[in-house]
C-alpha positions in Angstrom: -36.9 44.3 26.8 -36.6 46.0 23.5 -39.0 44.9 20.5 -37.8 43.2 17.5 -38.0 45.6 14.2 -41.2 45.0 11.8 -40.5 46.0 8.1 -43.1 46.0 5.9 -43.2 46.0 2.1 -45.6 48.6 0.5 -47.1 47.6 -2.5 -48.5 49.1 -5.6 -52.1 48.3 -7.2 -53.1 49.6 -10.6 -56.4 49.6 -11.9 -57.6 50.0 -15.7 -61.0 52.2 -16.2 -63.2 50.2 -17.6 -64.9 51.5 -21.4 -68.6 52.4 -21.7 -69.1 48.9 -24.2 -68.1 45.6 -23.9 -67.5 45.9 -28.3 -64.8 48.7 -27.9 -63.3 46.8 -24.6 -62.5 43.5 -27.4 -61.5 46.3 -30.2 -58.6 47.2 -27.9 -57.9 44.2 -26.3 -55.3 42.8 -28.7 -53.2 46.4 -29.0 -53.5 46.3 -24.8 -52.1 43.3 -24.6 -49.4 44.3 -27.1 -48.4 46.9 -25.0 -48.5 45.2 -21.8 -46.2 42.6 -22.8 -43.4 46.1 -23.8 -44.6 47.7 -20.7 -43.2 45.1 -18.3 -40.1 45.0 -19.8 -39.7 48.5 -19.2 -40.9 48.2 -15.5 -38.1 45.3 -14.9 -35.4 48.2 -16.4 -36.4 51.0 -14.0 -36.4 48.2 -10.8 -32.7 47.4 -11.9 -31.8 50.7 -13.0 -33.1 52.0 -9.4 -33.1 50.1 -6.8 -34.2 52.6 -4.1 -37.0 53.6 -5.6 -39.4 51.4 -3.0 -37.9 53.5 -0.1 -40.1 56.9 -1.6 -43.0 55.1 -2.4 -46.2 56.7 -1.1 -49.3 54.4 -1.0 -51.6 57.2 -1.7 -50.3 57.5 -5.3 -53.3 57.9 -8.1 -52.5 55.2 -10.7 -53.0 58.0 -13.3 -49.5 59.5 -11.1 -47.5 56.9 -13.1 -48.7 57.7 -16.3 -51.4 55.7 -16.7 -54.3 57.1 -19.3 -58.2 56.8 -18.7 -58.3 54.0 -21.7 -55.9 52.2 -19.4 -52.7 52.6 -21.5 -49.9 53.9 -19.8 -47.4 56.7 -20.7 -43.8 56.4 -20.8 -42.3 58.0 -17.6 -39.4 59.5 -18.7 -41.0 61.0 -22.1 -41.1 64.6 -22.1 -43.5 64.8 -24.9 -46.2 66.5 -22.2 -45.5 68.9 -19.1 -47.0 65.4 -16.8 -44.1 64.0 -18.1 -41.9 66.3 -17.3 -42.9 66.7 -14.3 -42.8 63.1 -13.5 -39.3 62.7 -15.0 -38.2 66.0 -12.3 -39.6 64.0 -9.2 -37.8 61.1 -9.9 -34.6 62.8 -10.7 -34.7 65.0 -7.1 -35.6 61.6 -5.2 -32.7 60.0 -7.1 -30.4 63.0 -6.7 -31.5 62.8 -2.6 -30.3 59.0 -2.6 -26.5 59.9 -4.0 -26.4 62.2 -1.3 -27.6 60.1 0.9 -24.7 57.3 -0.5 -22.2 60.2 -0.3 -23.2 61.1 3.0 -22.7 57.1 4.5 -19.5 57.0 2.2 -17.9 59.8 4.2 -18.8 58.7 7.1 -17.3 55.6 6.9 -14.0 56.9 6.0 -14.0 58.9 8.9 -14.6 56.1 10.8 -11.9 54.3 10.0 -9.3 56.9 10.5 -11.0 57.6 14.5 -8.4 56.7 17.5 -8.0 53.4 19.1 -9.9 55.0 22.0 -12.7 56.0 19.6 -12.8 52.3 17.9 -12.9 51.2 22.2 -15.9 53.6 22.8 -17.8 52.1 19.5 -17.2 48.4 19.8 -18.1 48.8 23.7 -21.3 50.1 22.5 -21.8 47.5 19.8 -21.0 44.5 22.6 -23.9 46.5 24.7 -26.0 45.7 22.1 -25.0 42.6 21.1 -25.5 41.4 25.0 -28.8 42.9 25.5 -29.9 41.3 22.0 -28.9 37.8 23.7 -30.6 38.7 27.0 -33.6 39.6 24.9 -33.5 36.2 22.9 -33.2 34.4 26.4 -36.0 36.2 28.1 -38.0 35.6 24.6 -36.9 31.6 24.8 -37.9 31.4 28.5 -41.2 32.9 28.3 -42.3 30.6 24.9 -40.8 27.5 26.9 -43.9 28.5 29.1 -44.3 28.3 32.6 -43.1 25.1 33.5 -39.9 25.2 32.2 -39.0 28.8 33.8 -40.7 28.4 37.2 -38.4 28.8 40.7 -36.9 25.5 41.7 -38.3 24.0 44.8 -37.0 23.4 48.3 -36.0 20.2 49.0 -37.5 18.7 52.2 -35.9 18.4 55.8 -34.7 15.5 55.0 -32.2 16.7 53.1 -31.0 19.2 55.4 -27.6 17.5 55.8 -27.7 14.2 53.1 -25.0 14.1 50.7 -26.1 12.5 47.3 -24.2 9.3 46.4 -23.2 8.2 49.9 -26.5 6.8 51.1 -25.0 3.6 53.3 -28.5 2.0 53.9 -29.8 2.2 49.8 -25.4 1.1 49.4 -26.3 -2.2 51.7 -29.3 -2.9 50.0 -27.4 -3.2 46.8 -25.4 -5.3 48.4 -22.4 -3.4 49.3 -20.5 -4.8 52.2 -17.0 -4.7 54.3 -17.4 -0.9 54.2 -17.8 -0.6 51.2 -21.3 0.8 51.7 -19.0 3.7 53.1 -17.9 4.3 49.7 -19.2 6.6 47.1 -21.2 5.4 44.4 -23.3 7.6 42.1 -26.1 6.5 39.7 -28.6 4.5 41.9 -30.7 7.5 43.3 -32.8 9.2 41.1 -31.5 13.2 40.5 -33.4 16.0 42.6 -33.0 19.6 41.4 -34.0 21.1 44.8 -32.4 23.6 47.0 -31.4 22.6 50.0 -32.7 24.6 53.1 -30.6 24.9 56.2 -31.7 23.9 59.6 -34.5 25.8 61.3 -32.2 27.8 63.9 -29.6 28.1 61.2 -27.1 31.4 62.0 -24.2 33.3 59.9 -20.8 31.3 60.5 -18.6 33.7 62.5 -15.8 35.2 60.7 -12.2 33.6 60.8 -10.4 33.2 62.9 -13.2 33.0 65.6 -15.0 30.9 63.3 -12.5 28.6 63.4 -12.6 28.0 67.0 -16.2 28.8 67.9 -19.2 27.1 65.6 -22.9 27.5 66.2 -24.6 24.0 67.6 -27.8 24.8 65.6 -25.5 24.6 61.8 -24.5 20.9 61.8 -26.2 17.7 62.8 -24.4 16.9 66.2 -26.6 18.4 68.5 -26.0 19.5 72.3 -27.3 16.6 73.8 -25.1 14.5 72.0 -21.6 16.5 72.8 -23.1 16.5 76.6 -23.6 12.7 76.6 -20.8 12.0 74.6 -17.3 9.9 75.9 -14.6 11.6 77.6 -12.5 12.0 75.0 -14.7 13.5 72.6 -15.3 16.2 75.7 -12.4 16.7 75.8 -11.8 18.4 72.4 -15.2 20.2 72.4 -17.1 22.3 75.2 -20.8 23.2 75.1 -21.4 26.8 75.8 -25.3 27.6 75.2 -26.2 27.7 72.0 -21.7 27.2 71.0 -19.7 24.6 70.7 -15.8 25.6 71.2 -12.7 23.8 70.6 -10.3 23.4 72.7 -6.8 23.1 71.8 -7.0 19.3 73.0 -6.3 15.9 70.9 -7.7 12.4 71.1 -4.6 11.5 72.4 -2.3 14.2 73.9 -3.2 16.9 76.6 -2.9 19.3 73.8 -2.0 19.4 70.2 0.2 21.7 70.3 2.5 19.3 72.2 1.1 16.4 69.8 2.6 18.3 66.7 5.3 19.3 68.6 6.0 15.3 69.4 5.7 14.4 65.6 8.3 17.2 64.5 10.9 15.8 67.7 10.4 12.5 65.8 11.5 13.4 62.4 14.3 15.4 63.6 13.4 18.6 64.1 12.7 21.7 66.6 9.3 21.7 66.4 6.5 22.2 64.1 7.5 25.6 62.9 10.0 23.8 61.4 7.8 22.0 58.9 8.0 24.1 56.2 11.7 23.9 56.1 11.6 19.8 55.9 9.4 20.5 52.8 6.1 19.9 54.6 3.7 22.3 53.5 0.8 20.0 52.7 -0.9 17.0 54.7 -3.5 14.6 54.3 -5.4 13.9 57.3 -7.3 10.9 57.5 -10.2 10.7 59.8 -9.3 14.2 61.1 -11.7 13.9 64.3 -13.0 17.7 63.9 -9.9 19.2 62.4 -8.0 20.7 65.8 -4.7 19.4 64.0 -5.1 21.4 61.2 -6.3 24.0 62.8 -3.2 24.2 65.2 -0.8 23.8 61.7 -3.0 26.7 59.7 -1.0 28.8 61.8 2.3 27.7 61.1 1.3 27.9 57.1 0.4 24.4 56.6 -2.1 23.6 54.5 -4.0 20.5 56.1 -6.6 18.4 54.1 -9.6 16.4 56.1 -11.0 13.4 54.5 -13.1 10.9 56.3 -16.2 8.6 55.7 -20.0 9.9 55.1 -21.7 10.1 58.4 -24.9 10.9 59.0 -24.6 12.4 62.3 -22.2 13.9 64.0 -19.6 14.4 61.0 -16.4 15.0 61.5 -15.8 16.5 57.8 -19.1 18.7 58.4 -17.7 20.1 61.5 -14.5 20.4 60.4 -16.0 22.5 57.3 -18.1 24.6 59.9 -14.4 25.7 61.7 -13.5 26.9 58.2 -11.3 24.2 57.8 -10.2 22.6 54.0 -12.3 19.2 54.6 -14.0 16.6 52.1 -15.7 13.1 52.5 -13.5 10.6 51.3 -12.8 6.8 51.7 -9.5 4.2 51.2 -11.8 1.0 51.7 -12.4 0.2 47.5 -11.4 3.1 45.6 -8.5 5.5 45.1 -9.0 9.0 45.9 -9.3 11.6 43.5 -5.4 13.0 44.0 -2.9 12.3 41.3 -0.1 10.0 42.3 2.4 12.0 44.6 0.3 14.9 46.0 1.0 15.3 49.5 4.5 15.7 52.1 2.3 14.3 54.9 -0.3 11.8 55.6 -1.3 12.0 59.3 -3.6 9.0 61.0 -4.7 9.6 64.4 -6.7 7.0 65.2 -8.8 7.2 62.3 -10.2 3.8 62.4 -8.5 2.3 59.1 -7.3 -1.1 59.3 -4.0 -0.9 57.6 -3.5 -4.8 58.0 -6.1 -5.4 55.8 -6.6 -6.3 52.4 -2.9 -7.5 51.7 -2.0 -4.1 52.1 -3.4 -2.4 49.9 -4.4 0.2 51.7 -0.8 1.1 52.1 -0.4 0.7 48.6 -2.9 3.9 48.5 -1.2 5.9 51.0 2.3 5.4 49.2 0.7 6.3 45.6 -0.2 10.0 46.7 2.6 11.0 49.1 5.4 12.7 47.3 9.5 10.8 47.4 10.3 12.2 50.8 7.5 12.5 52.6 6.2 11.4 55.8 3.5 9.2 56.7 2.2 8.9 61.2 0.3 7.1 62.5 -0.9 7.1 65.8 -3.2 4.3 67.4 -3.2 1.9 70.4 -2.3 -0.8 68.3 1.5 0.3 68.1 1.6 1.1 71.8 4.5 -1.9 73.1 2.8 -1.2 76.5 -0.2 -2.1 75.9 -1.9 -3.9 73.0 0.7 -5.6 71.4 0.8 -7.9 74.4 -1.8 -9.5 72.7 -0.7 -12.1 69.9 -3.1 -10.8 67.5 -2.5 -7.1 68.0 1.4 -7.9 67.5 0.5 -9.9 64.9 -1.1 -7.2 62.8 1.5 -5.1 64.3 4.4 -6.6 62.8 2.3 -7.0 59.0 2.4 -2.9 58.9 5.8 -3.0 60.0 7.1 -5.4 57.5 5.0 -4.3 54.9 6.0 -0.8 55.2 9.5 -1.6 54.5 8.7 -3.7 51.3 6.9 -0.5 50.1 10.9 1.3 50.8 9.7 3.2 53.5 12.4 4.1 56.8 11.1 3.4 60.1 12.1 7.0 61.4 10.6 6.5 65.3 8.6 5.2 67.6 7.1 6.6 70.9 4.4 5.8 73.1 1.6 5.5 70.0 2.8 7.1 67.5 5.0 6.0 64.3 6.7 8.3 61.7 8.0 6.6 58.6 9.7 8.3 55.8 8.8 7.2 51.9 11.7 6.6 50.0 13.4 9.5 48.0 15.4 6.9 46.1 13.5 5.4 43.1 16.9 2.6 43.0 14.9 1.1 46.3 12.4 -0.4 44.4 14.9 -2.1 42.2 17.3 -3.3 44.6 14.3 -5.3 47.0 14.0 -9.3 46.7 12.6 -10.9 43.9 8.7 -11.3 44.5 9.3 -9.2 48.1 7.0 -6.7 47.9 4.3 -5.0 45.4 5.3 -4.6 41.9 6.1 -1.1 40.1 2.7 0.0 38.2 2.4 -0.1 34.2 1.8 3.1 32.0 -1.4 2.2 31.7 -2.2 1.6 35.5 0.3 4.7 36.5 -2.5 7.7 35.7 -2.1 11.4 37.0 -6.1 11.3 36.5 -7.9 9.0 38.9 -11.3 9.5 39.3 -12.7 7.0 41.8 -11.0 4.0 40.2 -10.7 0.5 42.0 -7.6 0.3 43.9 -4.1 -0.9 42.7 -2.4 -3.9 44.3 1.2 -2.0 42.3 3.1 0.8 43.2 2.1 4.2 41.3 4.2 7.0 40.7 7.0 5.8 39.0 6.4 7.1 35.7 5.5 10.4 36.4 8.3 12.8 36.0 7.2 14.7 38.7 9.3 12.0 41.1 11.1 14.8 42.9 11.9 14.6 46.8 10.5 17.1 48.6 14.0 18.1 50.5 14.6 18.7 46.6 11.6 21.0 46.6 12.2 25.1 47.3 10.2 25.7 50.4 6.9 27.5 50.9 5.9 29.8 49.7 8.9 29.8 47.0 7.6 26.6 46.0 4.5 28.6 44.6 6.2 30.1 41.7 7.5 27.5 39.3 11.3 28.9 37.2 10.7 27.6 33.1 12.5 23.8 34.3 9.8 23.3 36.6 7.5 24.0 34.3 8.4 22.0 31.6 7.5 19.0 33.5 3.9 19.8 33.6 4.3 21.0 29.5 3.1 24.7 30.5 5.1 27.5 28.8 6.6 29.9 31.5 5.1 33.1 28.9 1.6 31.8 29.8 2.4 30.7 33.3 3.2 35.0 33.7 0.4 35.9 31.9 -2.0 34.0 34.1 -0.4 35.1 37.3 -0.4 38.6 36.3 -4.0 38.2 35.3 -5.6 36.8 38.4 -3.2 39.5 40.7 -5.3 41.6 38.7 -8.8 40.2 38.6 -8.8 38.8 42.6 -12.2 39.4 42.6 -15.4 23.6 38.7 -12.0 25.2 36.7 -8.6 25.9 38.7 -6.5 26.1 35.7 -2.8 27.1 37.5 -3.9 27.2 40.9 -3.7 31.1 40.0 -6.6 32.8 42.1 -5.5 30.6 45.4 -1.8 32.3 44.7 -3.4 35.5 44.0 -5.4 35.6 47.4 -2.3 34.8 49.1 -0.1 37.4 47.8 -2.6 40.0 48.8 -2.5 38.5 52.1 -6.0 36.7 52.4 -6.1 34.5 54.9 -8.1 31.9 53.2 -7.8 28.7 51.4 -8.8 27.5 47.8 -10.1 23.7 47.4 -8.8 23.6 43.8 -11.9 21.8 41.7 -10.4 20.2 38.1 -12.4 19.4 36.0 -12.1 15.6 34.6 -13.3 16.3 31.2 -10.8 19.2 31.0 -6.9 19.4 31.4 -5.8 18.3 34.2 -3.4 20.9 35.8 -4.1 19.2 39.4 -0.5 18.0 39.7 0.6 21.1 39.5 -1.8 23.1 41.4 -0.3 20.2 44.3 3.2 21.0 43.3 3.2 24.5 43.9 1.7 24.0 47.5 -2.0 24.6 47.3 -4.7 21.7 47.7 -7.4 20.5 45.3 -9.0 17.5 44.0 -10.8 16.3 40.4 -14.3 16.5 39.9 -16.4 15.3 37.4 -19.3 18.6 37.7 -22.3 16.2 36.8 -21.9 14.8 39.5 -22.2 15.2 43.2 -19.3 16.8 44.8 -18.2 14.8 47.9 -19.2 17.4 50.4 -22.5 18.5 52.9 -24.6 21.5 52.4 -23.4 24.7 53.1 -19.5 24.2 52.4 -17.9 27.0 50.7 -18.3 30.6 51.3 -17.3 31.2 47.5 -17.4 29.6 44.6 -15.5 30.9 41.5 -15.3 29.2 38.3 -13.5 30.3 34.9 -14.8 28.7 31.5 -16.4 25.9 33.4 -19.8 27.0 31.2 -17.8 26.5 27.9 -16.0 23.3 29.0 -19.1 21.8 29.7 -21.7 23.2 26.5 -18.7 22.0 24.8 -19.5 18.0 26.0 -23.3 17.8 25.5 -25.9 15.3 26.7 -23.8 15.2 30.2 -26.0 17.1 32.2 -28.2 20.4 32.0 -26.9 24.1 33.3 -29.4 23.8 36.0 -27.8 20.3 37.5 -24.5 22.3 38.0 -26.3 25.6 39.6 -28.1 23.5 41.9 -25.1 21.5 43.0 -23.2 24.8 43.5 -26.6 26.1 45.9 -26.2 23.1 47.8 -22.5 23.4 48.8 -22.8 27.1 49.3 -23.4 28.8 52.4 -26.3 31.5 53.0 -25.3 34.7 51.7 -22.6 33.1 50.2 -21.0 34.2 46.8 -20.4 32.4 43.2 -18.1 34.3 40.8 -18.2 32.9 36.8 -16.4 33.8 34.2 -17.3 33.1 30.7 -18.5 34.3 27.8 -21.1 37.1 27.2 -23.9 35.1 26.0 -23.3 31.8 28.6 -22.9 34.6 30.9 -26.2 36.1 30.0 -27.5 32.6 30.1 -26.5 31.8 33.2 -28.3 34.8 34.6 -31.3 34.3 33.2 -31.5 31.2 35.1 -29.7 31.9 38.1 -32.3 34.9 39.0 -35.8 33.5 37.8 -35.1 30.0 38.8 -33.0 29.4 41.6 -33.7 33.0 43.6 -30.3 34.1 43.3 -29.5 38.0 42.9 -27.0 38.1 40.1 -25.5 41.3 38.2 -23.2 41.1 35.0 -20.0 42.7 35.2 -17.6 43.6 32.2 -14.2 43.0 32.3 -13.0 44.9 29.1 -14.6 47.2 26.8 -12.6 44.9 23.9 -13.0 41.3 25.4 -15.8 38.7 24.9 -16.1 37.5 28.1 -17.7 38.9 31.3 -18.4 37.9 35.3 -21.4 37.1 36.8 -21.4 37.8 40.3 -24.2 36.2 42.4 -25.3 36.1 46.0 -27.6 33.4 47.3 -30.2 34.4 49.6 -30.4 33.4 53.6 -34.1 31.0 53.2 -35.6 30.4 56.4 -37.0 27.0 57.2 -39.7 27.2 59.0 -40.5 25.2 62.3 -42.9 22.7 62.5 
């Protein structure tokens, strides 16, 4: 750490000789004093007249070496009544001869200066930024170590307890609050006090294997089913997963077919097509699966370039969003029972319910309210569940009773009953907004207000109106150019979303360069793709910045809002990567939220073990974050520039594998 400069200020002390009587001392006094008050006007003249005189002073100099007498008078300086004198007057003339050379000297030199090349000016400004950064990293290390030890110590590890808990969906505190109906299912923040830990994994806690075998293959020891419960688990559940050792692999079985191959295949017969290759050229590219069981639907579809999102409720063992998340698998907890989900109106071409235990009878509909809000004009909404089966449970009054409710209801929502076999039914939403205009009076839920109609829904209550409507992203999806056209939006397009197609360039050519909780464009997910990664990008927005999540949708990519002081609705060890540009400035930027650390330990507890975090920012929140990252949280972390001109730089971190060990 370099050490900060001392300068000091030398001073001068003169001393009178004293006289041999204390008489002639009071004979002089008067002509002393005389000449003191003329002598200090001439000192003030020579500190004005030259200033640089303090940067030759020698603090050895006899006071008689200024002129001054043994009967304490002094002599002029610049008098050249007495060789002293002149010699006196010729020192001072050479030291101030030496400073105009010295001034001609830093004058040249900054005329040269400014008449260097542009690659000259790169090579000095790169240098002064390397100083500038290393004076902030000094200032940081200098603030940590006079916060004293407890405010810089490592972050502790949380306790086993919290091995696979996800803050904020704690269904036994919920129902003694008094949640109820599921409710308790639902997320709600603010009633358990905030733990800055870092969350250790299990004890025989292995390296997920890389995609695709990942996918298909998980280790039993990294989530919280455990053997014996897959071995003592129902037939069905057997029949999707296999127990192999220390493995669990996944068949290419469904809940309700032999395979789901022919499942998918089923659901493309029934909205008119070959099969499910076809998907992408009906304008399905994205779908929504609720209650996803452990993801074998989407994993079947990630083939055929369909991006498939998971959501189902908190569990505590046995998760089907953790599982799903452990294949590798675009997966997060999510509920319908109270609240709407954190999707702008009119995000998806698919939602897809295979018996995933929602009650869509309920609530007056509601529920179906929900689903209608976020599927796009056009889109498709299936259901599969015994309670459609004619051959079975609707013999019952009460099963044909609810039966007939979805039915009726779905067509007051202007949805086409497309087909109907065995379990399964495919409806299509509307692509017509006349429908809505041309039902009964009082027959079905009414068209939301501006202010209920919000591209932004964080977790809000659920609306008993139809949502959508005022968006003027209404656009069918047979309307829509195909995947992966559909990625790169024409000036029209873009307009809707009020982003210039100049700075819609600009950030795709930046991130085709750069590929190395904000989303901005969707940019780095279109980036990976068009180097042909075979990954996906859960697109976080933040809600306290703009919210480009309806377009991010739009062009074909998934994503969600997320408010980063909070938890994100996930388990431990998600993500394999988490990158984030200007999230550090978005958030200094709204203070008394939440501190740096809250977000840094969020992102270690959805990150895997040996996982990665990418930030960009600016040098010194960059410089910041390292500090913290490295001496509190145990990660290692390097800075890396990006140009020798720009502000801003990457920190590039890697958290460390931490070992439980057993009890």
């Amino acid at each position: 750490m370099s050490r900060p400069l001392h300068r000091g200020v030398s001073g001068m002390r003169i001393s009178a000789n004293g006289h041999d009587s204390w008489d002639s001392e009071m004979k002089d006094r008067a002509e002393k004093e005389g000449f003191d008050k003329d002598h200090s006007v001439d000192q003030s003249y020579i500190a004005l007249r030259f200033p640089f005189r303090s940067l030759f002073h020698d603090n050895t100099i006899s006071p008689s070496k200024y002129g001054v007498s043994e009967n304490g008078f002094a002599s002029d300086p610049f008098s050249t009544g007495s060789p002293r004198s002149r010699h006196n007057f010729t020192m001072l003339f050479l030291k101030f001869s030496l400073v105009l050379i010295v001034i001609l000297a830093l004058t040249g030199s900054f005329w040269w200066a400014i008449s260097i090349s542009t690659s000259s000016r790169g090579h000095i400004y790169h240098g002064y930024r390397r100083l500038q950064e290393q004076l902030v990293s000094d200032l940081w290390d200098i603030g940590e170590i006079s916060l004293g030890s407890s405010k810089s110590k490592e972050v502790e590890f949380c306790s086993e307890e919290y091995e696979n808990y996800v803050p904020c969906f704690n269904d036994s505190l919920n129902l003694a609050l008094g949640y109820s109906k599921g409710e308790e299912f639902d997320r709600h923040c603010g009633h358990e006090l905030k733990q800055n830990c870092l969350v250790l994994p299990p004890v025989n806690y292995r390296i997920p294997l890389r995609w695709p075998t990942g996918r298909d293959v998980i280790w039993v020891a990294n989530v919280k089913i455990t053997g014996q419960e897959v071995l003592s688990s129902g037939s069905l559940t057997k029949r999707m997963m296999m127990l192999e050792e220390d493995q669990i692999s996944f068949r290419s079985a469904s809940l309700m077919f032999d395979g789901v191959e022919d499942y998918s295949h089923q659901i493309a017969e029934m909205i008119g097509l070959r099969n499910e290759s076809s998907f992408i050229q009906a304008g399905v590219r994205t779908i929504l699966d609720i209650g996803c069981g452990y993801g074998s639907f989407g994993a079947h579809l990630s083939s055929k370039q369909i991006l498939t999102m998971c959501i189902a409720n908190y569990e505590s063992s046995g998760s089907q969003v953790q599982l799903t998340l452990e294949r590798g698998l675009p997966a997060m907890i999510g509920s319908f029972t109270s609240k709407q989900l954190p999707y702008p109106s009119l995000s998806f071409d698919m939602l897809h319910c295979a018996r995933c235990g929602i009650d869509w009878d309920q609530k007056d509909g509601i529920l179906l309210i929900e689903v209608d809000r976020v599927l796009k004009p056009g889109g498709f909404f299936v259901w599969t569940s015994p309670l459609t089966n004619p051959q079975g449970f609707l013999r019952k009054k009460e099963n044909q009773k609810r039966w007939n409710f979805v039915r009726d209801f779905a067509e007051k929502l202007c949805w086409e009953l497309l087909s109907q076999q065995d379990e399964t039914v495919v409806w299509k939403k509307t692509s017509k907004a006349s429908c809505y205009s041309s039902r009964k009076s009082g027959s079905g839920p009414s068209i939301c207000g501006k202010g209920h109609d919000v591209e932004s829904p964080y977790y809000r209550p659920l609306q008993d109106c139809i949502g959508g409507m005022q968006s003027r992203r209404w656009i069918p999806i047979e309307q829509r150019r195909t995947w992966p056209t559909r990625a790169d939006l024409n000036k029209k397009e873009l307009a809707v979303y009020g982003v210039q197609a100049e700075e819609f360039a600009e950030d795709t050519e930046n991130w085709k360069t750069a590929v190395n909780m904000n989303a901005h464009f969707g940019g780095f997910n279109s980036a990976l793709l068009q180097k042909g990664k075979s990954a996906w990008v859960m697109n976080v927005v933040p809600t306290i910045g703009t919210n480009y999540l309806p377009m991010i949708l739009d062009r074909g990519f998934v994503g969600v809002l997320h408010d980063w002081c909070e938890v994100f609705p996930t388990y431990p060890r998600t993500y394999d990567l988490v990158h984030a540009e200007g999230l550090l400035s978005l958030e200094t930027g709204h203070q008394h939220r939440c501190s740096t650390l809250d977000i840094f330990t969020e992102i270690d507890r959805i990150l895997r073990p040996e996982g990665w975090v990418i930030i960009r920012d600016t040098a010194s929140l960059i410089e910041s974050a390292r500090a913290l990252t490295t001496t509190r949280l145990k990660w290692d972390a390097r800075v890396v520039e990006i140009e020798s001109n720009s502000d801003e730089r990457l920190l590039i971190c890697q958290k460390p594998f931490f070992k439980r060990q057993a009890s």
